[in-house]
C-alpha positions as CSV (number, residue, x, y, z in Angstrom):
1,X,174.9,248.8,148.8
2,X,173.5,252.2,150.3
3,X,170.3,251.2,150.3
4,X,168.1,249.0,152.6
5,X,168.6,245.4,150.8
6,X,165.5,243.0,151.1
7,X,163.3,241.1,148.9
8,X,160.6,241.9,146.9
9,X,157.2,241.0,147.8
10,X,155.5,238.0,146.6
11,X,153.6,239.3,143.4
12,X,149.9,239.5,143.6
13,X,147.8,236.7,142.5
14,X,146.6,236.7,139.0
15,X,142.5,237.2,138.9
16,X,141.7,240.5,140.3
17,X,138.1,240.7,142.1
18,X,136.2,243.7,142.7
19,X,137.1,244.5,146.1
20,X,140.9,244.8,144.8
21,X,140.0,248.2,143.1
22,X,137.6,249.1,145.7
23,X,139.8,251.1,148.7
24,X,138.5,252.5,151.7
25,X,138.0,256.3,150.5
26,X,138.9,257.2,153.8
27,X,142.4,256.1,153.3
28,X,144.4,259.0,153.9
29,X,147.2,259.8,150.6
30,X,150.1,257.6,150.9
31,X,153.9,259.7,150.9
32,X,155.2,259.3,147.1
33,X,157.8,258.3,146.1
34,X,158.9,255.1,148.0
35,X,162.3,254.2,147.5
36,X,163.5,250.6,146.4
37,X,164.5,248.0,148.5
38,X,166.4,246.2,145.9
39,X,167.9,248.4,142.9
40,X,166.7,246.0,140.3
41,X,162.9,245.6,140.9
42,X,160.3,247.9,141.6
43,X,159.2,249.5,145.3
44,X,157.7,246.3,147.0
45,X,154.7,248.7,147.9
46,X,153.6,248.5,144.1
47,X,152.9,245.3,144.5
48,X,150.0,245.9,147.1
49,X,149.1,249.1,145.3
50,X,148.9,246.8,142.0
51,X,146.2,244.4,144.4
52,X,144.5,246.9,146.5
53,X,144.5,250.4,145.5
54,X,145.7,250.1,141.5
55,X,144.6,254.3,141.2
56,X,146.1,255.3,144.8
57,X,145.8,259.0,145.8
58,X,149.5,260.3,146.8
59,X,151.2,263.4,148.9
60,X,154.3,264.2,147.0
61,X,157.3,266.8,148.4
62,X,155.7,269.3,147.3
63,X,153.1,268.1,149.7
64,X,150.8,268.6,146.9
65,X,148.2,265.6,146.4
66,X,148.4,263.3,142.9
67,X,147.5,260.1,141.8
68,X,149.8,256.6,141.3
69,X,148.9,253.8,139.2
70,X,150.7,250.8,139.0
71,X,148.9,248.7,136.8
72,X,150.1,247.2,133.0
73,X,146.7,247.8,131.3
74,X,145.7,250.9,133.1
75,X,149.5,252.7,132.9
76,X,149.0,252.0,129.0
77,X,145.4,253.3,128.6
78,X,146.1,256.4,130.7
79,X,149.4,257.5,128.6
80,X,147.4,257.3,125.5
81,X,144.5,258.9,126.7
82,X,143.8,262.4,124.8
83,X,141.9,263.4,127.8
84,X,145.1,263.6,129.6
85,X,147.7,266.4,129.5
86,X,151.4,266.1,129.6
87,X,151.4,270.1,130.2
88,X,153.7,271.2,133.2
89,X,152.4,274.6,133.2
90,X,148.9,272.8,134.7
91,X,148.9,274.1,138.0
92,X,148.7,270.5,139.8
93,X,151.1,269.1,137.2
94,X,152.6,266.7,139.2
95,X,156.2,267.7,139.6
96,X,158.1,265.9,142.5
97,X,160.0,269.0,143.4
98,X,159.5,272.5,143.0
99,X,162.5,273.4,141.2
100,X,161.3,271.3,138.4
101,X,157.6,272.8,138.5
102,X,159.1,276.3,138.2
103,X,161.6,276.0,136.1
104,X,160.0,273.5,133.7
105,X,157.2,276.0,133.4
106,X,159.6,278.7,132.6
107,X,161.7,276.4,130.1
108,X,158.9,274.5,129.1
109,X,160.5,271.4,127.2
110,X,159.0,269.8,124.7
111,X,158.0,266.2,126.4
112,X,156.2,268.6,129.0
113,X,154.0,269.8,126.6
114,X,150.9,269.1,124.8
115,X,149.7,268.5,120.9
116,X,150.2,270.4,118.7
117,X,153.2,271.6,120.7
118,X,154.8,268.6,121.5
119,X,153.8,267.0,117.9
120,X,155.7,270.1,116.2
121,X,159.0,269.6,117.9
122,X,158.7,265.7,118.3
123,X,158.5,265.9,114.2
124,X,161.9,268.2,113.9
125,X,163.9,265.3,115.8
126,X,162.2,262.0,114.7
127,X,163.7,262.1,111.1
128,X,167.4,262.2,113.2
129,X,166.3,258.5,115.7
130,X,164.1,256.5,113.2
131,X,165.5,252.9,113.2
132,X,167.4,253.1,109.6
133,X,169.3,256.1,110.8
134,X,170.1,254.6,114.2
135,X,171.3,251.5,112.7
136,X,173.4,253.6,110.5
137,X,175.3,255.0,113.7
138,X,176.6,251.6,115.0
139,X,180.0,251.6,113.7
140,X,180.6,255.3,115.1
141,X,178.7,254.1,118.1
142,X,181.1,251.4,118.6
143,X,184.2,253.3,117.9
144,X,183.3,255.7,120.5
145,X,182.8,252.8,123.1
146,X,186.1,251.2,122.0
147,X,188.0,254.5,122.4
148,X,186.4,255.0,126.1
149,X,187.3,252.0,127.6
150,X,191.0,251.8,125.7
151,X,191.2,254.7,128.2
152,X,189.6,253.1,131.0
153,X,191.7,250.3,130.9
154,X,195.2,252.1,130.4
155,X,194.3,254.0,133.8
156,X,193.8,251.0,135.2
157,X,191.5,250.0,138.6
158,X,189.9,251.0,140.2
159,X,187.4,253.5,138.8
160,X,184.0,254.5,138.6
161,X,182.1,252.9,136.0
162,X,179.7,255.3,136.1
163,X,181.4,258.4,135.7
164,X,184.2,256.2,133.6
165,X,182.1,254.7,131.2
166,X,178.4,254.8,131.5
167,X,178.2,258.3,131.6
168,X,180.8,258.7,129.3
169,X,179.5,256.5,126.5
170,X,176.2,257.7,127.0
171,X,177.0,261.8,126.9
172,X,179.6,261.3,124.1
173,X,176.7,259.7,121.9
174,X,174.3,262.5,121.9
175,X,176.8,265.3,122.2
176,X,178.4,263.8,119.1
177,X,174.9,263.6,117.5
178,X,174.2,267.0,118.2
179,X,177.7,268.6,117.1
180,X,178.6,269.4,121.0
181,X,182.0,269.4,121.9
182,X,182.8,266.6,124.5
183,X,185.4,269.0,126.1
184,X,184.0,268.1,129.9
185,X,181.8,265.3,130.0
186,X,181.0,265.4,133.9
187,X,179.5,268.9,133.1
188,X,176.9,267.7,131.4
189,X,175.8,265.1,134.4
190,X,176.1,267.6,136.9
191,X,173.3,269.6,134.8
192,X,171.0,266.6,135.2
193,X,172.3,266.4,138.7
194,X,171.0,269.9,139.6
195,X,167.7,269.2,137.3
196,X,167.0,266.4,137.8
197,X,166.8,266.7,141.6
198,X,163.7,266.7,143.5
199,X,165.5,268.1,146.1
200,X,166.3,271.3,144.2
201,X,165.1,274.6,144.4
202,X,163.3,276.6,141.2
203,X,166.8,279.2,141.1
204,X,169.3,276.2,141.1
205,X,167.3,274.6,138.1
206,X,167.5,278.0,136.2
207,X,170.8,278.6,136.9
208,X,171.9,274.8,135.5
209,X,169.7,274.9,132.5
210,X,170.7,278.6,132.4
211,X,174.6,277.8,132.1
212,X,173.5,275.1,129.7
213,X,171.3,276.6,126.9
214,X,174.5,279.7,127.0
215,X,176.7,277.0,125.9
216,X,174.3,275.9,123.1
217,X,173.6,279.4,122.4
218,X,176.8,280.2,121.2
219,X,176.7,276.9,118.7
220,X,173.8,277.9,117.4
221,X,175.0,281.0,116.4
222,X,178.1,279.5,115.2
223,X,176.0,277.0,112.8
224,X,173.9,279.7,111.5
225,X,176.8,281.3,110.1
226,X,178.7,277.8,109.0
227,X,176.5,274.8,109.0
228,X,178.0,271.3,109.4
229,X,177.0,268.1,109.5
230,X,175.1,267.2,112.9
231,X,171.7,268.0,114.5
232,X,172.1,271.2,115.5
233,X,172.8,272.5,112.2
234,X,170.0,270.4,110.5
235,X,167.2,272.1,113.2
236,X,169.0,275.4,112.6
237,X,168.8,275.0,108.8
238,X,165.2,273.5,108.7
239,X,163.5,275.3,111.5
240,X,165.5,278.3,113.2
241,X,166.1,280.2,109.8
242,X,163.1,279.8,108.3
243,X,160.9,281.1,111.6
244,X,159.0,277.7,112.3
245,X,160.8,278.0,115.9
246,X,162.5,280.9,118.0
247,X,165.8,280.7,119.5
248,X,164.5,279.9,122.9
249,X,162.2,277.5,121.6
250,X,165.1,275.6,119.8
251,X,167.5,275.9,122.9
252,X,164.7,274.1,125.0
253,X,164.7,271.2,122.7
254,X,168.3,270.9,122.2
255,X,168.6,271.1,126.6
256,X,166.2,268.2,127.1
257,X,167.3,266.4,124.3
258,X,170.9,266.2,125.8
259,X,169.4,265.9,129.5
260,X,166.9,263.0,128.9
261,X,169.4,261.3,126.3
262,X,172.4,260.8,128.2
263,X,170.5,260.6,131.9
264,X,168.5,257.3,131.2
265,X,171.3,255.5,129.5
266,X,173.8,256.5,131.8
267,X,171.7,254.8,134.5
268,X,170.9,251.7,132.1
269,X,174.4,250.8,131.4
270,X,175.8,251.2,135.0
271,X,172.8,249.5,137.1
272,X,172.5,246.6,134.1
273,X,176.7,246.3,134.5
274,X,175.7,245.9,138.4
275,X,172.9,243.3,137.9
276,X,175.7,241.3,135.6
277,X,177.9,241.1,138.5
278,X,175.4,240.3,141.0
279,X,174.1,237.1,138.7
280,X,177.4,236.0,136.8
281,X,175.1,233.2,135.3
282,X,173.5,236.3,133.2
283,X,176.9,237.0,132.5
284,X,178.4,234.1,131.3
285,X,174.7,233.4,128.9
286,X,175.5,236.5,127.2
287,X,179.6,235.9,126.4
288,X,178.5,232.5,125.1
289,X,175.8,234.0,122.7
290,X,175.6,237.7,122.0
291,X,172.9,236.9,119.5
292,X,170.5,237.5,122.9
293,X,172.0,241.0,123.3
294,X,169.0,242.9,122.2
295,X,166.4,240.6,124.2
296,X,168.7,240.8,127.0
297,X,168.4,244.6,126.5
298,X,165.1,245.2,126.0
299,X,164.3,242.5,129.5
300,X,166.8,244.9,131.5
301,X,164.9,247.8,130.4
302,X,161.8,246.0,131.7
303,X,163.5,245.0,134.8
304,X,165.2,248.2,135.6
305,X,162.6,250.5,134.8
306,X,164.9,253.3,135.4
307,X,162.3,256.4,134.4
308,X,159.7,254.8,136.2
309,X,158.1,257.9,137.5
310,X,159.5,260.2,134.3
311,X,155.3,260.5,132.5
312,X,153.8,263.2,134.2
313,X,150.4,264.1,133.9
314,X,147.1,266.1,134.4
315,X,143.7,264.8,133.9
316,X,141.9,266.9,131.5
317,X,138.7,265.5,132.5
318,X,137.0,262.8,134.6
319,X,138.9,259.9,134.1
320,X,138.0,256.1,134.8
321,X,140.1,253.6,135.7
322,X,140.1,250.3,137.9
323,X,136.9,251.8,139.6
324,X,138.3,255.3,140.6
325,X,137.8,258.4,139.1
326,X,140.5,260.8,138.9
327,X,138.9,264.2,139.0
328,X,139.7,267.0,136.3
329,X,142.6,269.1,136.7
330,X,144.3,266.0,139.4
331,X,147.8,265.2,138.9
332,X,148.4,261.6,137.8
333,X,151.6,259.5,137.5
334,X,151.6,256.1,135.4
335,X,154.2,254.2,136.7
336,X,156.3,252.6,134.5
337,X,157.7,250.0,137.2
338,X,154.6,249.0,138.5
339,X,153.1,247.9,135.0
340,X,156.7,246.3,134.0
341,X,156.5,244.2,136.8
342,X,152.2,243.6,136.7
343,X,152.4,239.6,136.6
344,X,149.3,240.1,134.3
345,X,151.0,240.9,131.8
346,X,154.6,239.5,133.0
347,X,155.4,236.0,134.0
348,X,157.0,235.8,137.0
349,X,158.2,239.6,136.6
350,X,161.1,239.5,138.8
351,X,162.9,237.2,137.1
352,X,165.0,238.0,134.5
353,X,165.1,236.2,131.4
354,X,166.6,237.2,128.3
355,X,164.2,234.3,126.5
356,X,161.4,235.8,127.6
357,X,158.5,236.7,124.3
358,X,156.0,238.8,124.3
359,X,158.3,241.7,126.1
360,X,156.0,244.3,125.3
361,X,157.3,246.7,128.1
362,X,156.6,250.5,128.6
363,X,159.9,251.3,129.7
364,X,159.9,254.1,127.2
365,X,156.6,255.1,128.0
366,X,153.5,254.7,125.9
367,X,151.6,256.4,123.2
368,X,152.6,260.0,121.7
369,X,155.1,260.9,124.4
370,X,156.9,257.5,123.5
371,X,160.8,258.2,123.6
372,X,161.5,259.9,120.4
373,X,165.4,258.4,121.1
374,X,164.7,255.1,122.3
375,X,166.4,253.2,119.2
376,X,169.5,255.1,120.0
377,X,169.3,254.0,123.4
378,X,168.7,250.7,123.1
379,X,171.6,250.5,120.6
380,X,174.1,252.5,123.3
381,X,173.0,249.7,125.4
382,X,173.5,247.2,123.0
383,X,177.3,247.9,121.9
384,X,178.3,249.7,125.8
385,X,177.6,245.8,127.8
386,X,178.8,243.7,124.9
387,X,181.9,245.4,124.9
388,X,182.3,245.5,128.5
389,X,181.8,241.9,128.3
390,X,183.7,240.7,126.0
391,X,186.9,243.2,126.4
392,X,186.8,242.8,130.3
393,X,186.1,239.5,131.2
394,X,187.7,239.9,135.3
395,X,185.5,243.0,135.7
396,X,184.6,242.6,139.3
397,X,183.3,245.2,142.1
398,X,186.8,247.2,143.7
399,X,184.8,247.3,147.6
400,X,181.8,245.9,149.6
401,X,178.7,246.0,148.0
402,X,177.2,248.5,150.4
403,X,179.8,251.0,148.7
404,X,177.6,251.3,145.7
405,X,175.9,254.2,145.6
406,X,172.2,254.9,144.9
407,X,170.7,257.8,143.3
408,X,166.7,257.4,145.1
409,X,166.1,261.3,144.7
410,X,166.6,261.6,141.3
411,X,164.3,261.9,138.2
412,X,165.9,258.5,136.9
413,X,166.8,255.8,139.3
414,X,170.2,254.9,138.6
415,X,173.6,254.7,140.5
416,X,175.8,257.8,141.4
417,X,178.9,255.3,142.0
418,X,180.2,252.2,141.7
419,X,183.9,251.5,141.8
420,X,184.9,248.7,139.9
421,X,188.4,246.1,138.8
422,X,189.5,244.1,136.8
């Protein structure tokens, strides 16, 4: 695999005293982000950061200066702080790449935003992802999943899983949801490519989210004058006509409801597939009981932690934690790794047990910025690896392991290739 392979450090000891939380304030900022060593925990430096310096002041790309923290307890009790702002038109929002500052300024979606902005356009799409609704999409779910790998498998090996099938279960979901045409699949992921990058610049964002909101310009138009039955119409029907939103506004939430719907789950199924293969045991526990499917789901989203540095924020005032204070107006990023793998509030957190209770993980974030979609994803997770499972029971890597690819520069972690067999 290209990435440096080594093992995690040893988790910190439980029973935290109060020199752990008491850094020397002349530290100087520690470079953020670190990359992983292995693609299925978090950066070994959380570990120490967890011990040591839980609140750790940062230099990101920008070489601006922000705040980590990596603890359970303190990642929950920042994200549902009302003292903090998810607003990334804050000047030290926390953004770990200009392009993303800029343009997310200029775009401004909604899960950058702050009540009652975010609570207006969270409302128009929860109604579409509550769990009745969700569970009402698994046979069209499943169908969709069927008909992508009957064309998988009559191309035959090798091919890319990602590209194959995790991105193409993932962006045929939510295009279908919305009423998109699934004409050019790849499209879509080369949009989250471009804006999800931190190492793109403010114009290359624009121009990808540009390119993207013409295309669901011209459906919204087209629904306005004949409504059917998907999303698009319904927020054009409920909220364009009427004037509760503008075009732009609407365009906004429809771009980052595509972008952060297909992005994370696309990573999920291809680096959960990869973890499978690396630990056949998991494998074979799951063909002999898919009862433990949704466990199993819910401890690789733990595990995996894929949007680990995806909440944002801004302190709005002095904030406390762990005996620092982060200072008003300070960028601050609650890391969603770090407290998934905290082994106070995780039992041996590395390991990964699809028995495990309790599993109260925040790798959908926490508190009113929660993923509005995260039933949906969990149920694309759900039906994409037990029919992998049980439909391809030979699939095996096509190369080395060093010829997976890793995405480390990206929004979500995830892989950008992995060829597989069968």
């Amino acid at each position: 695999m290209r990435t440096p392979e080594t093992t995690p450090a040893a988790s910190a000891a439980p029973g935290r005293s109060a020199e752990d939380a008491a850094p020397d304030p002349a530290t100087p900022p520690r470079d953020f982000p670190v990359q992983r060593g292995c693609p299925f925990a978090a950066p070994a430096e959380y570990d120490a950061l967890r011990t040591h310096d839980p609140v750790a002041r940062v230099t990101l790309p920008t070489r601006r200066e922000a705040w980590v923290v990596t603890r359970y307890d303190d990642v929950r009790e920042l994200l549902s702080d009302p003292r903090v702002s998810a607003d990334i038109s804050r000047p030290n929002f926390p953004a770990l790449g200009e392009g993303e500052q800029e343009a997310g300024a200029r775009f401004r979606p909604f899960i950058r935003t702050d009540a009652p902005e975010h609570t207006k356009y969270r409302r128009m799409l929860l109604p579409v992802f509550t769990v009745r609704r969700v569970r009402a999409m698994r046979p069209a779910v499943q169908a969709r999943v069927d008909e992508i790998l009957d064309g998988m498998l009559a191309a035959g090996g090798p091919v890319d899983l990602v590209s194959a099938y995790a991105n193409a279960v993932s962006t045929s979901v939510i295009c279908e949801l919305l009423g998109v045409p699934r004409k050019n699949l790849e499209y879509f992921r080369d949009v989250t490519r471009i804006s999800g990058s931190r190492h793109s610049t403010a114009a290359q964002v624009s121009e990808a989210l540009g390119g993207l909101f013409g295309l669901l310009a011209e459906l919204v138009a087209e629904r306005r004058e004949e409504p059917r039955d998907d999303l698009i119409s319904k927020l054009v029907t409920d909220h364009l006509v009427p004037g509760h939103v503008t075009k732009d506004q609407l365009l906004s939430t429809l771009g980052i409801t595509i972008n952060a719907g297909r992005e994370t789950t696309t990573s999920m199924i291809a680096l959960s597939t990869l973890l499978l293969l690396d630990r056949p045991e998991l494998m074979e526990e799951l063909r002999r009981d898919t009862s433990l499917m949704p466990a199993a789901v819910d401890e690789l989203l733990r595990v995996l932690s894929v949007a680990d540095s995806i909440p944002l924020r801004v302190a709005a005032e002095d904030i406390d934690l762990s005996g620092r204070t982060i200072p008003a107006d300070d960028g601050v990023i609650a890391l969603l790794a770090g407290a998934n793998h905290d082994p106070e509030q995780f039992d041996d957190p590395e390991r990964v047990d699809f028995h495990r209770t309790d599993n109260h993980h925040v790798a959908f974030g926490h508190g009113v910025h929660q993923c509005v979609g995260q039933h949906l994803a969990r149920l694309e997770l759900e039906v994409a690896l037990e029919t992998l499972l049980r439909r391809v029971p030979t699939l095996r890597l096509a190369g080395d392991r060093d010829d997976v690819t890793v995405k480390h520069d990206s929004a979500t972690f995830g892989l950008e290739e992995m060829m597989v067999t069968w």
